[in-house]
PALUM-814768 format. One line per field, with one value per residue: residue number from 0; x, y, z of N, C-alpha, C in turn. Coordinates in Angstrom, 2 decimals. Example, Ala and Ser with C-alpha at 12.3 -4.5 7.8 and 13.67 -1.06 7.14 Angstrom:
n	0,1 .
npx	13.19,12.85 .
npy	-5.69,-2.25 .
npz	7.80,7.08 .
capx	12.30,13.67 .
capy	-4.50,-1.06 .
capz	7.80,7.14 .
cpx	13.20,12.90 .
cpy	-3.30,0.03 .
cpz	7.80,7.87 .
end
This chain:
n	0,1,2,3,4,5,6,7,8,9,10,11,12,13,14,15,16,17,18,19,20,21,22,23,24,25,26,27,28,29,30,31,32,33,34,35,36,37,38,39,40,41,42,43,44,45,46,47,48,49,50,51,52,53,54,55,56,57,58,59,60,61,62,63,64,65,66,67,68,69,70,71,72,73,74,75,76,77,78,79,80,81,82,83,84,85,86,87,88,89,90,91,92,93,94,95,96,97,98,99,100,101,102,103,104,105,106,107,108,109,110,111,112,113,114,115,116,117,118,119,120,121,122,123,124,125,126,127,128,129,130,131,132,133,134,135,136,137,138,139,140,141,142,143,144,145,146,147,148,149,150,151,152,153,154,155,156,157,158,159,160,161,162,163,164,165,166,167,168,169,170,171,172,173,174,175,176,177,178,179,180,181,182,183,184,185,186,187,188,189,190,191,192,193,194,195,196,197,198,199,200,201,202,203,204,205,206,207,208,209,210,211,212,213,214,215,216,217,218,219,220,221,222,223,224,225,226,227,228,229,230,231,232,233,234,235,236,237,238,239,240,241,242,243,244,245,246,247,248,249,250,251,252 .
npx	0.85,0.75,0.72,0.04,0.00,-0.22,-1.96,-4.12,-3.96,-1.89,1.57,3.40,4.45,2.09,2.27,4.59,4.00,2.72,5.19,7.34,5.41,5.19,8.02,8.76,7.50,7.77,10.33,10.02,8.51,9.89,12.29,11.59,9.60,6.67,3.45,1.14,-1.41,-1.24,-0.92,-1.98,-2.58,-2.80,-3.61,-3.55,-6.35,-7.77,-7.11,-8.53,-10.40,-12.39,-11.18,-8.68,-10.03,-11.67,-9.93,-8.30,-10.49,-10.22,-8.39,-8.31,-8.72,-5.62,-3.46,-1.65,0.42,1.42,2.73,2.58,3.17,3.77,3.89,4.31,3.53,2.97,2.21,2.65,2.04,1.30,-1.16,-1.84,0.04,0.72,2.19,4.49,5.30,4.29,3.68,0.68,0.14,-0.51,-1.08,-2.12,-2.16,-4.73,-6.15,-8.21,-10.21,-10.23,-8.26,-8.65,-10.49,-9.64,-6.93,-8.13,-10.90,-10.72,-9.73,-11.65,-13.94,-13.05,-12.20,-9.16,-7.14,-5.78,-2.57,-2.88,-5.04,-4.79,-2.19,-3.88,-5.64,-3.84,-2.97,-4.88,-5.07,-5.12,-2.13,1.14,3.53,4.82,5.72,6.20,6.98,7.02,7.33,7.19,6.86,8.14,8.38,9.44,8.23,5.74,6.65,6.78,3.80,3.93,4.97,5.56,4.12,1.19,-2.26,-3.30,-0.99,0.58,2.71,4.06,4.31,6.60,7.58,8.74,10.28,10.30,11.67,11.63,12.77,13.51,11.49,11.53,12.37,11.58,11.12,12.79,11.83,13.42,16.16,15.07,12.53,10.94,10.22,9.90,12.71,13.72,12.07,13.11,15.97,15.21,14.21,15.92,18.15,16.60,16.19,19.06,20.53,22.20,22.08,20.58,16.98,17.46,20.09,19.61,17.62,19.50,21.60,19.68,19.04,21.18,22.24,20.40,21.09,22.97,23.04,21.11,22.32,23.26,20.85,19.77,21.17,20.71,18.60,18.83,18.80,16.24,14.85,15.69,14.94,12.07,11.93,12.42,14.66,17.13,18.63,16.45,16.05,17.69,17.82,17.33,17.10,15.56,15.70,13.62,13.73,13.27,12.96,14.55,13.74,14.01,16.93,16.38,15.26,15.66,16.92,16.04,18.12 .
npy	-1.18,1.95,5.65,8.79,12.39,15.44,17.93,20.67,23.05,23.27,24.74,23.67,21.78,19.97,18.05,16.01,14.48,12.75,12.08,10.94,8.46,7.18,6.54,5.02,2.71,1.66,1.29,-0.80,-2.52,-3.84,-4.77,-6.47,-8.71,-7.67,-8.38,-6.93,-6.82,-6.82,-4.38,-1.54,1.82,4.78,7.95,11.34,13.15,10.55,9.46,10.18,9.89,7.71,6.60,5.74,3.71,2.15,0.95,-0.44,-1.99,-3.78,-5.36,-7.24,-10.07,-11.13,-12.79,-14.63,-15.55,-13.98,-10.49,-7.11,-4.65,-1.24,2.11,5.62,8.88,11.82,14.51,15.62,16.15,17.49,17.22,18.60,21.28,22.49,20.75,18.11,15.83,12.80,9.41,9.80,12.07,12.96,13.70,12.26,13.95,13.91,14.02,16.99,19.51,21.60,24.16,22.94,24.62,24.50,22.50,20.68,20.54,19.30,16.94,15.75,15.87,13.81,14.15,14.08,11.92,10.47,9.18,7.05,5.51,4.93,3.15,1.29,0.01,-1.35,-3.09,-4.41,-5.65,-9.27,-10.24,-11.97,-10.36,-6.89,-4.31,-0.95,2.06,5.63,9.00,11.55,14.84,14.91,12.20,10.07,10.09,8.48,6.04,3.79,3.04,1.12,-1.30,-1.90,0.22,0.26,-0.55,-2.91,-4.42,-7.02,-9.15,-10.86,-11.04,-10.37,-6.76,-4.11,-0.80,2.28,5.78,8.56,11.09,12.25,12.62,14.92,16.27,17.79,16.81,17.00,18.21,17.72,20.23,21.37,21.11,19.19,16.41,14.66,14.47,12.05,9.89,10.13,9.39,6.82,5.43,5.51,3.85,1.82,0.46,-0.10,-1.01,-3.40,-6.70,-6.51,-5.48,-4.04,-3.38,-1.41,0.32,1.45,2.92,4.79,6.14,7.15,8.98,10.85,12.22,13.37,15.03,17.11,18.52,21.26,21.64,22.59,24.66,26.59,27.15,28.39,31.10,32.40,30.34,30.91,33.43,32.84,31.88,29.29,26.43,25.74,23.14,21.50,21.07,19.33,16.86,13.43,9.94,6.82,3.21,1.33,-2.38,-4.66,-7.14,-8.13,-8.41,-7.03,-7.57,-9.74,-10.04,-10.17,-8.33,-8.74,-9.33 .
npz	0.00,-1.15,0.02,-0.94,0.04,-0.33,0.17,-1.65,-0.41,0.58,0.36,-1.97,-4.23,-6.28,-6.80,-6.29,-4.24,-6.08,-7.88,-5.71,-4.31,-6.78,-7.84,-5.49,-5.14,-7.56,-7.11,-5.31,-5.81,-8.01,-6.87,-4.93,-5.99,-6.24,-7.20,-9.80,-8.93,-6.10,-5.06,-3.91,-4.30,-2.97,-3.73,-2.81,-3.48,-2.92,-1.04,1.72,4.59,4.22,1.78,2.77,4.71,3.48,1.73,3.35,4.46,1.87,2.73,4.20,3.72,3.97,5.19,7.54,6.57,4.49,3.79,4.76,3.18,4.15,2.52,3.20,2.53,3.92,5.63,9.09,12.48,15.97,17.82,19.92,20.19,22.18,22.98,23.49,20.52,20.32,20.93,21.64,20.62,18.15,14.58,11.71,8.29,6.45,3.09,2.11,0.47,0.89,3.45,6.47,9.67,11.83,13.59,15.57,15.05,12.31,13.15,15.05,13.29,11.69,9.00,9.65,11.06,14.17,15.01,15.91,15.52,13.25,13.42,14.96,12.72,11.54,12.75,13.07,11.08,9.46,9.18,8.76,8.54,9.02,7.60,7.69,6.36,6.95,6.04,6.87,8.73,11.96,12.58,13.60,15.65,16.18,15.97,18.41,17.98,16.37,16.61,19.78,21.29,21.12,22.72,20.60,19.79,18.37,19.85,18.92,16.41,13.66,12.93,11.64,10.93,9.43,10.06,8.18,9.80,13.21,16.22,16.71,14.41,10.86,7.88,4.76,1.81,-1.47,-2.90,-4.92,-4.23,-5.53,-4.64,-1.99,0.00,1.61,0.64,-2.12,-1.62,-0.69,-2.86,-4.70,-3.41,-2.64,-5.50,-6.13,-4.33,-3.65,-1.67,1.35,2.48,4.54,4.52,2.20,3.25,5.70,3.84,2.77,4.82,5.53,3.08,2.58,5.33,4.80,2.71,3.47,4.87,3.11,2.11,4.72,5.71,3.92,5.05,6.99,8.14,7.67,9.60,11.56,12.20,12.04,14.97,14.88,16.04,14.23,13.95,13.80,11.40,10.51,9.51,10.18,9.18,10.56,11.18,12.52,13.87,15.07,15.28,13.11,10.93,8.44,7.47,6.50,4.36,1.46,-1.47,-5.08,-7.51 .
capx	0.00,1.01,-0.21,0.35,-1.16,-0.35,-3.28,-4.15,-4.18,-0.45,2.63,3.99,4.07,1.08,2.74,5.60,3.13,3.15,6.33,7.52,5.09,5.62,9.57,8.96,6.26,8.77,11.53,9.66,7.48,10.74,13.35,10.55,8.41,5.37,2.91,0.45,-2.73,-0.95,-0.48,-2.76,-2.24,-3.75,-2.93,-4.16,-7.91,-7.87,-6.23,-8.96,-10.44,-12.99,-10.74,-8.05,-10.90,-11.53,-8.26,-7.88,-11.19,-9.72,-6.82,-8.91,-8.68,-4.80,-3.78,-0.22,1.88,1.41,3.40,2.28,4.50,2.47,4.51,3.61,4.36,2.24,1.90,2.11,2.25,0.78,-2.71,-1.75,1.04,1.95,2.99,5.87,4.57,4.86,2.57,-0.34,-0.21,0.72,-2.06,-1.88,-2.98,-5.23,-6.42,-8.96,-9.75,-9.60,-7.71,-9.80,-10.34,-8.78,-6.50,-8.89,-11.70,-10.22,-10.23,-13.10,-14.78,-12.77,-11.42,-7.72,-7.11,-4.24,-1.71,-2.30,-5.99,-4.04,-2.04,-4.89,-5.78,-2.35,-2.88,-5.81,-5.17,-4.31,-0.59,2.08,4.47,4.74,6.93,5.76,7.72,6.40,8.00,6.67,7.41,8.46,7.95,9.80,7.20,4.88,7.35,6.22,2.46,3.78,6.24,5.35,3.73,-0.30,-2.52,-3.63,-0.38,0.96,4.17,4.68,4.03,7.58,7.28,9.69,9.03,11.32,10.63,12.22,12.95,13.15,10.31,11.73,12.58,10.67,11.09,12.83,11.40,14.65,16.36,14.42,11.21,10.00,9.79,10.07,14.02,14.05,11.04,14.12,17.12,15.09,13.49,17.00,19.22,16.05,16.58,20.49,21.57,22.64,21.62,18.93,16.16,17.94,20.95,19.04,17.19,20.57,22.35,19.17,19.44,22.30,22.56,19.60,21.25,24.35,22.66,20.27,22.95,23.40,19.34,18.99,22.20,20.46,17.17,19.00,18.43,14.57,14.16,15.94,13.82,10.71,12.02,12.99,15.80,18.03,18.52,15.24,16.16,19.10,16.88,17.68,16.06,15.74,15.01,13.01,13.64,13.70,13.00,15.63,12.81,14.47,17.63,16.11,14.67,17.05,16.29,16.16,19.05 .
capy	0.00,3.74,6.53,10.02,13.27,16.84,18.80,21.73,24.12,23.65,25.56,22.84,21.27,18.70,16.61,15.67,13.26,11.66,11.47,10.14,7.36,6.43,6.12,4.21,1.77,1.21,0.54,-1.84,-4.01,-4.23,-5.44,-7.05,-9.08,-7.55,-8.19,-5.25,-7.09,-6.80,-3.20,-0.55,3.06,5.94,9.41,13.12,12.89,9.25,9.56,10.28,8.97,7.11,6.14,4.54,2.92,1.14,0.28,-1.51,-3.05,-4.64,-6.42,-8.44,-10.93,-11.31,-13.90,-15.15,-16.29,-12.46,-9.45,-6.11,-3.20,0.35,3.53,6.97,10.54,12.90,15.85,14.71,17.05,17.14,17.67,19.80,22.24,23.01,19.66,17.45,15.31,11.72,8.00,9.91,13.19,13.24,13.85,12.32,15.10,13.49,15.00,18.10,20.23,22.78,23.64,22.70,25.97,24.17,20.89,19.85,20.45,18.11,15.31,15.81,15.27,12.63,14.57,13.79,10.81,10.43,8.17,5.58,5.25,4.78,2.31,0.59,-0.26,-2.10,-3.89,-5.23,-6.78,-10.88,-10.58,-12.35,-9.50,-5.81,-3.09,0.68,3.31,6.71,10.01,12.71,15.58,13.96,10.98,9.08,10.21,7.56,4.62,2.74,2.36,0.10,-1.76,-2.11,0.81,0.26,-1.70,-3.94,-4.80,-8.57,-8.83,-12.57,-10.72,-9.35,-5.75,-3.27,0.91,3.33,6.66,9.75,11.94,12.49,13.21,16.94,17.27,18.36,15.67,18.01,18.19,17.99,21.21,21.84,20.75,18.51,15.44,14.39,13.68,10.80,9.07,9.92,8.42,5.32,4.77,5.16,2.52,0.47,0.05,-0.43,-1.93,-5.36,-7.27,-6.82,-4.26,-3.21,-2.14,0.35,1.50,2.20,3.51,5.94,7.52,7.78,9.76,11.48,13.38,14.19,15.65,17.98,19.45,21.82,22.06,23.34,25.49,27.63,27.61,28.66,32.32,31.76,29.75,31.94,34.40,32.53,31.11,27.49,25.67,25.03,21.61,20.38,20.71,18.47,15.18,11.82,8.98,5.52,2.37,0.10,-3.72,-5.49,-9.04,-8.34,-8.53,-6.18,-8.13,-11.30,-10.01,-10.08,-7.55,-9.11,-9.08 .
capz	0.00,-0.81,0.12,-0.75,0.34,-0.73,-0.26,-2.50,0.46,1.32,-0.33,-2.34,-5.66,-5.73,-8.04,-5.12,-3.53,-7.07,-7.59,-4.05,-4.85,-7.54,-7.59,-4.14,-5.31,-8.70,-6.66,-4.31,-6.39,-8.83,-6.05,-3.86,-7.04,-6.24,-8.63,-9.35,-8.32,-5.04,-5.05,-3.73,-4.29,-2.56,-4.09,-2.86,-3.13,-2.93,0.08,2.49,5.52,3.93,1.39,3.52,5.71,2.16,1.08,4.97,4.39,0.96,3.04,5.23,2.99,4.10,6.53,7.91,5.52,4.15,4.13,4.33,3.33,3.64,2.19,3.36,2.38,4.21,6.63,10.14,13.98,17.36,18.16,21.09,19.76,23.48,23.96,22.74,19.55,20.21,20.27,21.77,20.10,16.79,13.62,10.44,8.07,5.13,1.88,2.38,-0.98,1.65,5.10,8.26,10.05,12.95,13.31,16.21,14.68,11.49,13.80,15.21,11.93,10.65,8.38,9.63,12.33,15.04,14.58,17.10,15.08,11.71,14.16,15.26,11.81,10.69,13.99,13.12,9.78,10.31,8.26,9.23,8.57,8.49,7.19,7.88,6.00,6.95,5.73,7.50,9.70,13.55,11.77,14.68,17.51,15.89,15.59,19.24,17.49,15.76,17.23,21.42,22.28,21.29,22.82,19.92,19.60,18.69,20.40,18.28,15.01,13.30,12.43,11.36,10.48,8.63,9.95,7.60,10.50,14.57,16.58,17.09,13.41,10.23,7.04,4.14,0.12,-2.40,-2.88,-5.90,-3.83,-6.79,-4.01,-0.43,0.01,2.12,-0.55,-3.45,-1.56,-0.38,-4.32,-5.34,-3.16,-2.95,-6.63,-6.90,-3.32,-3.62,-0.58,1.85,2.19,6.00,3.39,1.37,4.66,6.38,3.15,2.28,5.98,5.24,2.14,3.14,6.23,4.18,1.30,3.98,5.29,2.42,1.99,5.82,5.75,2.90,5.25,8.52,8.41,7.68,10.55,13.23,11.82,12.47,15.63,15.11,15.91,13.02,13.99,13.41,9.60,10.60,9.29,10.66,9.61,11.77,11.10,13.81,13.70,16.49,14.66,12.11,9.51,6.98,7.10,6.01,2.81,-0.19,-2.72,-6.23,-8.65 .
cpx	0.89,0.54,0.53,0.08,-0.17,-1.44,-3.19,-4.09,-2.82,0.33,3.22,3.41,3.31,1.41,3.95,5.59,3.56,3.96,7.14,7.10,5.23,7.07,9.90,7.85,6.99,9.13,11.31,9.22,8.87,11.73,12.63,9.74,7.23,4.37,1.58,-0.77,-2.65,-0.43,-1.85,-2.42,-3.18,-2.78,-3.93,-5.80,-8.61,-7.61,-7.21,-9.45,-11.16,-12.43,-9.57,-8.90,-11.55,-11.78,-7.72,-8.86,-10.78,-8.57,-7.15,-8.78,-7.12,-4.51,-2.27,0.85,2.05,2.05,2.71,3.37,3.64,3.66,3.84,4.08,3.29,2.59,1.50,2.72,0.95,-0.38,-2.77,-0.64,1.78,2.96,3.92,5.05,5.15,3.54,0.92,-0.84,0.76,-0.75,-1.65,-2.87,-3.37,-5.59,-7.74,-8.72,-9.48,-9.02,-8.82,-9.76,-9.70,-8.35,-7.69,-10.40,-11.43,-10.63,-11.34,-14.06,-14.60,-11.77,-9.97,-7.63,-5.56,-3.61,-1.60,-3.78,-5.34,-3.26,-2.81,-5.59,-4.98,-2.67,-3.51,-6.08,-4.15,-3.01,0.08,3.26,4.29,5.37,5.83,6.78,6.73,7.52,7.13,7.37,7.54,8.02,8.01,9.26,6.36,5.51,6.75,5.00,2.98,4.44,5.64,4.23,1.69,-0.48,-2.92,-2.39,0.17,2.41,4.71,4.93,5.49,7.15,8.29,9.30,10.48,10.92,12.21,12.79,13.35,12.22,10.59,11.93,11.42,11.37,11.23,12.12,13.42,15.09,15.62,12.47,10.23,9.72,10.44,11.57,14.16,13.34,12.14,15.06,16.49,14.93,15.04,17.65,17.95,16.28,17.66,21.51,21.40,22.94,20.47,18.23,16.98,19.22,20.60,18.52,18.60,21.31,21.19,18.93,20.35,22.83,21.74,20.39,22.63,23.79,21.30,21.05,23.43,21.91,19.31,20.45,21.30,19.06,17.53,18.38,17.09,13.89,14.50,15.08,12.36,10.54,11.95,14.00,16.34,18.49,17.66,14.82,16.64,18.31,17.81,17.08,16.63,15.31,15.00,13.25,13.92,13.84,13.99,14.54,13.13,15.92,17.27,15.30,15.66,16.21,16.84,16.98,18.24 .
cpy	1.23,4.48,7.84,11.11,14.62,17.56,20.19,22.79,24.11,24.50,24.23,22.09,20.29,17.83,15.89,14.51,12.28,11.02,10.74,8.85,6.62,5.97,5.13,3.05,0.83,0.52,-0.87,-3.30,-4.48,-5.75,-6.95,-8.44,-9.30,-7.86,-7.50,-5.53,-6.52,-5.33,-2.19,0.82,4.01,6.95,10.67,12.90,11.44,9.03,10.13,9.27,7.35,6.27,5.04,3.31,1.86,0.42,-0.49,-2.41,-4.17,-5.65,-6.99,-9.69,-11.89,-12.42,-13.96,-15.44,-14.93,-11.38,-8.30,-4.91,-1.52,1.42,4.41,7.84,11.56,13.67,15.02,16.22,16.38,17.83,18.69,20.46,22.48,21.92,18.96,16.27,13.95,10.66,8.91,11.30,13.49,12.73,13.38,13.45,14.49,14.44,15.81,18.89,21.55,22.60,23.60,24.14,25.43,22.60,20.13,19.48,19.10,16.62,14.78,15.65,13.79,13.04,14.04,12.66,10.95,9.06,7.03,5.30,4.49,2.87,0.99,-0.28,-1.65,-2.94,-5.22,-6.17,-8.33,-11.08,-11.16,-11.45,-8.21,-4.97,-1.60,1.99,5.12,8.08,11.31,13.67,14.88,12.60,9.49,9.02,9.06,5.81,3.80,2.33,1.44,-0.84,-2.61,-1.77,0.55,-1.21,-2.88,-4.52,-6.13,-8.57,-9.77,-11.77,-9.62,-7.71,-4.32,-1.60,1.25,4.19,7.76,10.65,11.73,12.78,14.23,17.37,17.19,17.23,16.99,17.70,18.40,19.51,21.86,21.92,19.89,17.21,15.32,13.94,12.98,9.82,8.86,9.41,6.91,4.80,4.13,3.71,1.33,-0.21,-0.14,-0.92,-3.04,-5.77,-6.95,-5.16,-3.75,-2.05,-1.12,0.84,2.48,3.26,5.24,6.70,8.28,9.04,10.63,12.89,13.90,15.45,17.07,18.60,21.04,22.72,22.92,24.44,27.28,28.19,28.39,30.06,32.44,31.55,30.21,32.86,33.88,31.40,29.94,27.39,24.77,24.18,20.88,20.32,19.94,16.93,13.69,10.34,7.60,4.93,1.15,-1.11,-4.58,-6.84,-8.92,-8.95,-8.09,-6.89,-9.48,-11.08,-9.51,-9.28,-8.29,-8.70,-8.23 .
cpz	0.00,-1.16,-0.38,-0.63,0.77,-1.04,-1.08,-1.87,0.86,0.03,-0.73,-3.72,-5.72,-6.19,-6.80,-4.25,-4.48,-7.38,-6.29,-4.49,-5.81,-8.37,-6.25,-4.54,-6.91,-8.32,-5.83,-5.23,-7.69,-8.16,-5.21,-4.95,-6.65,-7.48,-8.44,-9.34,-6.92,-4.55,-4.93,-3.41,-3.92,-3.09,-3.92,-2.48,-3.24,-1.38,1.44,3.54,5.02,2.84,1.98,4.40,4.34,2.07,2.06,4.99,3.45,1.21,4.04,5.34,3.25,5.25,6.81,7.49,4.25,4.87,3.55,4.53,2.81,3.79,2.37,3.05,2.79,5.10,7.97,11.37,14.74,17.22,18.78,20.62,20.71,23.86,23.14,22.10,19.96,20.26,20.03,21.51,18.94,15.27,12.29,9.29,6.52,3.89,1.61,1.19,-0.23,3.26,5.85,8.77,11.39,13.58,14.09,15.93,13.09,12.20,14.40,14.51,11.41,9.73,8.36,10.57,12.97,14.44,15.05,16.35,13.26,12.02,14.57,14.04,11.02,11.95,13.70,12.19,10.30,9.19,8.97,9.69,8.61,8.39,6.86,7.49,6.05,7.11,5.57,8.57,11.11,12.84,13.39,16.26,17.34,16.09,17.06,18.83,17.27,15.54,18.78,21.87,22.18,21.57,21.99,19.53,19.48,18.88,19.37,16.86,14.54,12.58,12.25,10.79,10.34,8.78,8.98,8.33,12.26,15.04,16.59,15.89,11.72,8.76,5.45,2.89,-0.51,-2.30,-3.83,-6.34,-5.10,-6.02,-2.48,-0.55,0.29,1.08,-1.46,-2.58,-1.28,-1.80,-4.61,-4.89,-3.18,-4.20,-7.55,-6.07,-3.48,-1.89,0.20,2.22,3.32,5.25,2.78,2.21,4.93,5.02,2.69,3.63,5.73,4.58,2.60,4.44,5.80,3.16,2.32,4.92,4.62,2.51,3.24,5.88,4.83,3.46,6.54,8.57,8.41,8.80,11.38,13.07,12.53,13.87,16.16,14.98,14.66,12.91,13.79,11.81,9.55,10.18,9.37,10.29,10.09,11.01,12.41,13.68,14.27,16.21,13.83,10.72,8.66,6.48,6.63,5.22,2.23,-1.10,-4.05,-7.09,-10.11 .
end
């Protein structure tokens, strides 16, 4: 499953979503031999509540001896702004032709859902496996959903997550903002590291926080300006894997 969601109300090229996805959904079902029955794409106005609530109904059908690998690229923060963004405050922000007049009000509709509800979801499908790549702002406040920290949790059940970022930092676009950066270094090594998917994880952090050192250098003045810490450009991304699930898939010659 991937998702992608650039709403028409943000500052950003809408096409960005597209691309993201579909250089990460290439690279996967290439390396991986997905075959594209087995492939469900959400994009932008596809990408709503009612739409993911679906696209989760359509994988019911899944059972144990199944792997699910769900790609994300969206807009993600805290419900409460005062407070520090992490399992139990932290908003996924879906696809709205317009902005909400207020995040809480969003959720309060439906409109947008928290992250431990999104959580709750992946929980509940009967897979054997699951891999969670999400490339979003604090990306890494979310990572115990889906891992330990919720209760529907199956402790027996391997599960691994790739988040794009830190919980304290902000998930950059290319320098030329035509796509999510972490989305383009993972497409890339997913589709030219030789050996296992944990290799192109680690190698596209990698590149990733080299190559955004330049990007947030050119944003610093900006953000002292608008009083943020110029480290939370500094992008990090993690990968979770406590079973060693990513090392025991071979990416395809």
């Amino acid at each position: 499953m991937a998702i992608g969601i650039c709403p028409p109300w943000k500052r950003q090229d809408a096409e960005a979503c597209r691309r993201s996805v579909d250089s990460v959904e290439a690279a996967l079902t290439a390396r991986l031999g997905i075959a594209d029955e087995n492939v469900t794409t959400l994009l932008n106005a596809a990408a709503t509540t009612e739409g993911l609530k679906a696209a989760f109904a359509g994988l019911s059908g899944l059972g144990p001896n199944d792997r699910l690998i769900i790609y994300a690229n969206l807009h993600a923060g805290g419900l409460d702004p005062t407070a520090q963004v992490g399992p139990d405050n932290d908003v996924f922000v879906l696809w709205t032709k317009d902005k909400p007049a207020a995040l809480q009000f969003a959720v309060a509709e439906g409109d947008w859902i928290m992250a431990s509800d999104f959580a709750a979801w992946v929980h509940a499908l009967p897979v054997g496996e699951v891999i969670f790549i999400l490339d979003a702002c604090e990306s890494g406040a979310v990572t115990p959903l889906f891992i330990d920290a919720h209760p529907s949790d199956d402790g027996s059940r391997p599960e691994a997550v790739i988040v794009s970022a830190s919980a304290d930092q902000f998930a950059n676009f290319t320098a030329d903002k035509s796509v999510a950066l972490y989305s383009q270094q993972l497409a890339q090594t997913l589709a030219s590291t030789k050996g296992t998917f944990r290799h192109a994880a680690d190698l596209a952090a990698e590149q990733t926080h080299d190559a955004v050192i330049a990007i947030c250098d050119l944003q610093k003045s900006s953000l002292e300006q608008a009083g943020i810490d110029p480290s939370s450009c500094l992008q990090q991304p993690t990968t979770h894997d406590p079973d060693a699930l990513l090392t025991h898939i071979v990416l395809r010659d």
